[in-house]
C-alpha positions as CSV (number, residue, x, y, z in Angstrom):
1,X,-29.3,9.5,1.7
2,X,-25.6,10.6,0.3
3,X,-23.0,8.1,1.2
4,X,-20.0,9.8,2.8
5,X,-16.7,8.7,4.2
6,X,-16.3,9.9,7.7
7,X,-13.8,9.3,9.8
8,X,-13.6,12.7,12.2
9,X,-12.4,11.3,15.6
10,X,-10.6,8.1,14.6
11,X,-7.0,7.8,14.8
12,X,-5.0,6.2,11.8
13,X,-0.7,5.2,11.2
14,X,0.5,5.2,7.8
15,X,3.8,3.7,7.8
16,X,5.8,5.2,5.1
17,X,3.4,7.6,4.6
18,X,4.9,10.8,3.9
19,X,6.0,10.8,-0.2
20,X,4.5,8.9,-3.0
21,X,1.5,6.5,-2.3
22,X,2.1,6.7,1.5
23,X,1.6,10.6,1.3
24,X,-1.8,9.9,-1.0
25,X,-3.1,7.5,1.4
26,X,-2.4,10.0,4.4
27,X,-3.8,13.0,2.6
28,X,-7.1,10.8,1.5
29,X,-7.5,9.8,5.8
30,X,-7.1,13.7,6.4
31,X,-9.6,14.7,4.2
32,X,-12.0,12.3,5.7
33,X,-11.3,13.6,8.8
34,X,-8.9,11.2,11.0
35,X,-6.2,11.9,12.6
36,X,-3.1,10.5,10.9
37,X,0.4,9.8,12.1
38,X,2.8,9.1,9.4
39,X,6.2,7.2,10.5
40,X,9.1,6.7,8.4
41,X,12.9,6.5,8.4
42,X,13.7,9.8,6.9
43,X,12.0,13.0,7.6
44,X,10.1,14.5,5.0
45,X,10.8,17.3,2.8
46,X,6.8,18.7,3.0
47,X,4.2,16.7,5.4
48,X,0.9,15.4,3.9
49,X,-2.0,17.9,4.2
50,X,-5.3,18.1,3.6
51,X,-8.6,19.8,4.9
52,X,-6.6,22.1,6.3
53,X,-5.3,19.8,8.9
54,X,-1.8,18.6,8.6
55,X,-0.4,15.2,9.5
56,X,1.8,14.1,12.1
57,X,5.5,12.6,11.2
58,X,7.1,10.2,13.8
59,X,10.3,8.7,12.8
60,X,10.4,4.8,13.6
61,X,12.6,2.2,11.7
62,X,10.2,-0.4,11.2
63,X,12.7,-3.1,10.9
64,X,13.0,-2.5,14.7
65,X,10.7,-4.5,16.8
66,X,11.5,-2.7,19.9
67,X,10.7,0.4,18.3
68,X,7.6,-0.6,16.7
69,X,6.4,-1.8,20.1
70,X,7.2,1.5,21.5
71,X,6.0,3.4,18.8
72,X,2.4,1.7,19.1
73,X,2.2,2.2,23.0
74,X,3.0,6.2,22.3
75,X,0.2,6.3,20.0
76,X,-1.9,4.9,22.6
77,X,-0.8,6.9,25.6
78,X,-0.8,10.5,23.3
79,X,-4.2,9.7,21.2
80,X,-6.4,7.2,23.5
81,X,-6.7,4.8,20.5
82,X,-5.7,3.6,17.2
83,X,-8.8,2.8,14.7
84,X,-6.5,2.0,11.5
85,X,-3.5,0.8,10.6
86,X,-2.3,1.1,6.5
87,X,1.1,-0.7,5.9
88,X,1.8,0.6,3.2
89,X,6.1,1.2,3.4
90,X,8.0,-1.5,1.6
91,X,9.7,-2.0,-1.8
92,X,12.5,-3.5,-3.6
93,X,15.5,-2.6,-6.4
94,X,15.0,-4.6,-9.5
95,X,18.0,-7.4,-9.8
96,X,17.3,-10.6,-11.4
97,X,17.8,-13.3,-8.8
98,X,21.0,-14.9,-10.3
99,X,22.2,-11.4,-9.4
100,X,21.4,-11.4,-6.1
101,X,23.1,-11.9,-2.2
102,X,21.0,-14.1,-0.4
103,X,21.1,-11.7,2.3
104,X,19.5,-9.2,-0.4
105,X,16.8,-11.5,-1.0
106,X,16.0,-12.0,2.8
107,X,15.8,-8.0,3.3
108,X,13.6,-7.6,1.0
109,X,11.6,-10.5,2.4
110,X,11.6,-9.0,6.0
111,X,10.7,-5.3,4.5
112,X,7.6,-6.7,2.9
113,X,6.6,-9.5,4.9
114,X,7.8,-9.8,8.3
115,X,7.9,-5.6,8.9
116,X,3.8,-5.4,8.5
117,X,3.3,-9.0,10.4
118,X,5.5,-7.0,13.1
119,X,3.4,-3.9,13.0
120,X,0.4,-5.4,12.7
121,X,1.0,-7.5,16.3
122,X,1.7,-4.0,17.6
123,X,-0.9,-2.7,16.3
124,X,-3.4,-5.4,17.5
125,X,-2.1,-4.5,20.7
126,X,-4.2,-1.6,21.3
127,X,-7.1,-1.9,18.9
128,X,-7.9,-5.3,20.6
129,X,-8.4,-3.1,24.0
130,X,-11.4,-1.1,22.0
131,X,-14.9,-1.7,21.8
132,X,-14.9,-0.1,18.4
133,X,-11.6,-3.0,17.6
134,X,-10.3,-1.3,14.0
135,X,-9.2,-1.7,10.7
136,X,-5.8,-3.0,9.3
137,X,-4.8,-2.5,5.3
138,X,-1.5,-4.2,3.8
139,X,-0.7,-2.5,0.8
140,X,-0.4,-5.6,-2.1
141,X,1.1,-5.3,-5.3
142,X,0.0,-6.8,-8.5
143,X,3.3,-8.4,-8.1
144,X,2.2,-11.1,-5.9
145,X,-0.4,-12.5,-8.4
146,X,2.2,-13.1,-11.4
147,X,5.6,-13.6,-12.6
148,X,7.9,-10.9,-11.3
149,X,10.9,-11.1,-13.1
150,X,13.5,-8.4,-11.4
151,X,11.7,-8.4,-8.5
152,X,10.9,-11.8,-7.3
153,X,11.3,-11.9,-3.8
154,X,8.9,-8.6,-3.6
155,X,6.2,-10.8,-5.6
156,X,6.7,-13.7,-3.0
157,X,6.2,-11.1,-0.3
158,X,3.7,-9.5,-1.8
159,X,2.1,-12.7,-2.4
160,X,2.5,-13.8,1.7
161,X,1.0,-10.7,2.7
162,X,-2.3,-11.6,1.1
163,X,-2.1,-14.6,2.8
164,X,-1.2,-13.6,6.2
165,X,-4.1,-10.4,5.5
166,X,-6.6,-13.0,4.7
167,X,-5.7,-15.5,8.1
168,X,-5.6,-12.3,10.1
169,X,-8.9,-11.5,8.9
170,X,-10.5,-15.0,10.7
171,X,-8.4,-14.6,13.3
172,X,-8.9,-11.4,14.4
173,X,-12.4,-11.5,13.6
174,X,-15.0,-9.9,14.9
175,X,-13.7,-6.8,16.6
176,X,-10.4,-6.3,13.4
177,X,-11.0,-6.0,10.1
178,X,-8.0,-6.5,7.5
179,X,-7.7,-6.2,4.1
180,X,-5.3,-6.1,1.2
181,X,-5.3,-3.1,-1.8
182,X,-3.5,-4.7,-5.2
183,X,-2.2,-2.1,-6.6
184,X,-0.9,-1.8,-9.7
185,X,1.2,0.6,-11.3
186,X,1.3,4.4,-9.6
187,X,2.5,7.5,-10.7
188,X,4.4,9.4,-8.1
189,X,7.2,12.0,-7.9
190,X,9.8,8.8,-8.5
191,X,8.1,7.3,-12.5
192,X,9.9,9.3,-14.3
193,X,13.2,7.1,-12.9
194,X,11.2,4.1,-13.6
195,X,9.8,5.2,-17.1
196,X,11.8,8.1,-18.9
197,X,10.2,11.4,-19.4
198,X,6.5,11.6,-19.9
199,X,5.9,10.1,-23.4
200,X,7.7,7.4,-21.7
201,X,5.1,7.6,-19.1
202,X,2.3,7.8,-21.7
203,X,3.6,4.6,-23.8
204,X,3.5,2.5,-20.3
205,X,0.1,3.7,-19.3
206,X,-1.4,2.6,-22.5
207,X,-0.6,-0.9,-22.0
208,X,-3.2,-0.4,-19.1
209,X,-7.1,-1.1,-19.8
210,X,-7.7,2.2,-18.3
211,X,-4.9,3.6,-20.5
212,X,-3.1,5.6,-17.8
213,X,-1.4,4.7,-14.4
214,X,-3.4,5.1,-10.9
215,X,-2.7,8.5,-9.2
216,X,-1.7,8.2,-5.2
217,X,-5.5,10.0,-4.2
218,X,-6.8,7.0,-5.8
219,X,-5.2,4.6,-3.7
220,X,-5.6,6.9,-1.0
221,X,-9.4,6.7,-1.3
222,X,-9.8,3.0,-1.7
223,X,-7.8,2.8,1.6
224,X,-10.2,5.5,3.4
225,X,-13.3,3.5,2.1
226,X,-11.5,0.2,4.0
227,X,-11.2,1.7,6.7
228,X,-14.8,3.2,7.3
229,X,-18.0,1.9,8.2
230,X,-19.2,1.4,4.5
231,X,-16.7,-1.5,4.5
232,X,-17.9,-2.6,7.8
233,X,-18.7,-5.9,6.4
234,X,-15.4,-6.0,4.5
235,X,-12.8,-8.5,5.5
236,X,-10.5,-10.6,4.3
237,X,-10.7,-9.0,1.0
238,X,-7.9,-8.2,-2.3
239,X,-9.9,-5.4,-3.3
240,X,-7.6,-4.8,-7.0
241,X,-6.5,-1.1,-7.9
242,X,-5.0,-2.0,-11.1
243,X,-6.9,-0.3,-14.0
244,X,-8.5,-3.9,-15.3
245,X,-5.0,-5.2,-14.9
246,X,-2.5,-6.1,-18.0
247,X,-3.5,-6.9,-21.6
248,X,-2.4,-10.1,-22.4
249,X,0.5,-10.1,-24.5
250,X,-0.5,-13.1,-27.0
251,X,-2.9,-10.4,-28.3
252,X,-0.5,-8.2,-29.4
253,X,2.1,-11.2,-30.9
254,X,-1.0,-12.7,-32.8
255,X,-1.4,-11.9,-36.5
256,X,-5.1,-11.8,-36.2
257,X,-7.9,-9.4,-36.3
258,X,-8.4,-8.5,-33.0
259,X,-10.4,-5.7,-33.1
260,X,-7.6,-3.2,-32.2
261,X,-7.4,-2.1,-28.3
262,X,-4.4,-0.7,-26.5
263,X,-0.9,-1.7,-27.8
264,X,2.3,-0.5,-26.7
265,X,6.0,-1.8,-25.2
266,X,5.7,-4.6,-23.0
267,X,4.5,-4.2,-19.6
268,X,7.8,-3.2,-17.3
269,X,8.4,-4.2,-13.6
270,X,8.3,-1.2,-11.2
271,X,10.1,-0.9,-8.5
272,X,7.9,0.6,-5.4
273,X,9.1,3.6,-4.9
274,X,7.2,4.8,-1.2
275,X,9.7,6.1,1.6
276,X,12.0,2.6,2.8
């Protein structure tokens, strides 16, 4: 028997979901057939499609707890339900800490951290009503696992999502799953402000195992294979979309025979670069 992803009739949100990974990971939930809302602060240019069924923008500023609330009870009252949650909006500038307000740090903290702890309450709100419960995904970053000069108060974020993900997970448990994507570094419509033009691109893929950088479908369909039934005994996972991660850099610095293997400029921070 074919293993598909199927997810006609089930209702997703996809916060910042409407440009870079956010509109992969809503176009991925299209195409296996759930209904998707996407809410952001900005309107975008061009809505997520896919399968020939378009995806619904809401505007909501998720820093707003009221509004989130709100947000969460018109889902509920319009679509009977809410099966999946991705919180995927979030990111930071780079600016070394020395560099920054204290008040800069603590946004970025409350973007990362305390917006999908927020949304996530809201969230459990409704799915806790349902017999089917649902499935929650915090979008991770690589950044949480190591050193992230230029962005550290995104990795400590990063890092206390995992957590929180992982005690939702036993707390939650049995009727909501939740789970954490690492990703590592994505190519959207923003790299090239990141990276340069695309030998620039190129160089920085190469200091990936898998030689390139992921492409938003690809997080899209991890997130679509979280939230169906074939991860039905998945939870409290870090499921790692990272292309095998960094080389480490003592193998390029030794003088030694390694055997060859990818080379390149040293691995650069990237800011996120979904809708904020």
């Amino acid at each position: 028997m074919a293993l598909t992803i199927d997810l006609s009739g089930r209702v997703a949100v996809v916060t910042g979901g409407t440009r870079g990974v956010g509109a992969g990971i809503t176009a991925a939930l299209l195409d296996a057939g759930a209904q998707v809302i996407a809410c952001a602060r900005r309107p975008p240019d061009r809505t997520p499609e896919a399968a020939g069924r378009t995806a619904r923008y809401i505007e909501l500023d998720l820093r707003d707890a009221d509004a989130v609330g709100a947000f969460f009870r018109r889902v509920r009252a319009e679509y009977g339900r809410l099966d999946v949650l991705v919180n995927n909006a979030g990111g930071t500038p780079y600016r070394l800490l020395a560099d920054s307000a204290p008040q800069q740090a603590a946004r970025v903290v409350e973007l990362n951290l305390i917006t999908p702890l927020t949304t996530s309450l809201a969230a459990r709100a409704v799915m806790a009503d349902q017999e089917s419960g649902g499935s929650i995904i915090m979008i991770g970053s690589v950044s949480g696992t190591r050193p992230s000069p230029g962005t550290a108060a995104y990795g400590a974020a990063k890092a206390g999502l995992d957590s929180l993900a992982r005690s939702m997970a036993v707390e939650w448990a049995p009727k909501i799953r939740v789970n954490t994507l690492t990703l590592g570094m994505v190519r959207t419509e923003l790299s090239h402000l990141h990276y340069g033009d695309e030998a620039g691109i190129a160089a920085v893929g190469r200091t990936v195992p898998l030689a390139r950088l992921a492409a938003p479908a690809e997080v899209g369909e991890a997130c679509a294979f979280l939230a169906s039934d074939l991860a039905g005994y998945v939870s409290g996972a870090s499921l790692l979309v990272h292309g095998g991660g960094e080389r480490p850099a003592f193998l390029d610095a030794s003088t030694a025979d390694t055997g060859g293997g990818p080379g390149g400029a040293p691995h650069p921070q990237q800011p996120v670069s979904n809708d904020r």
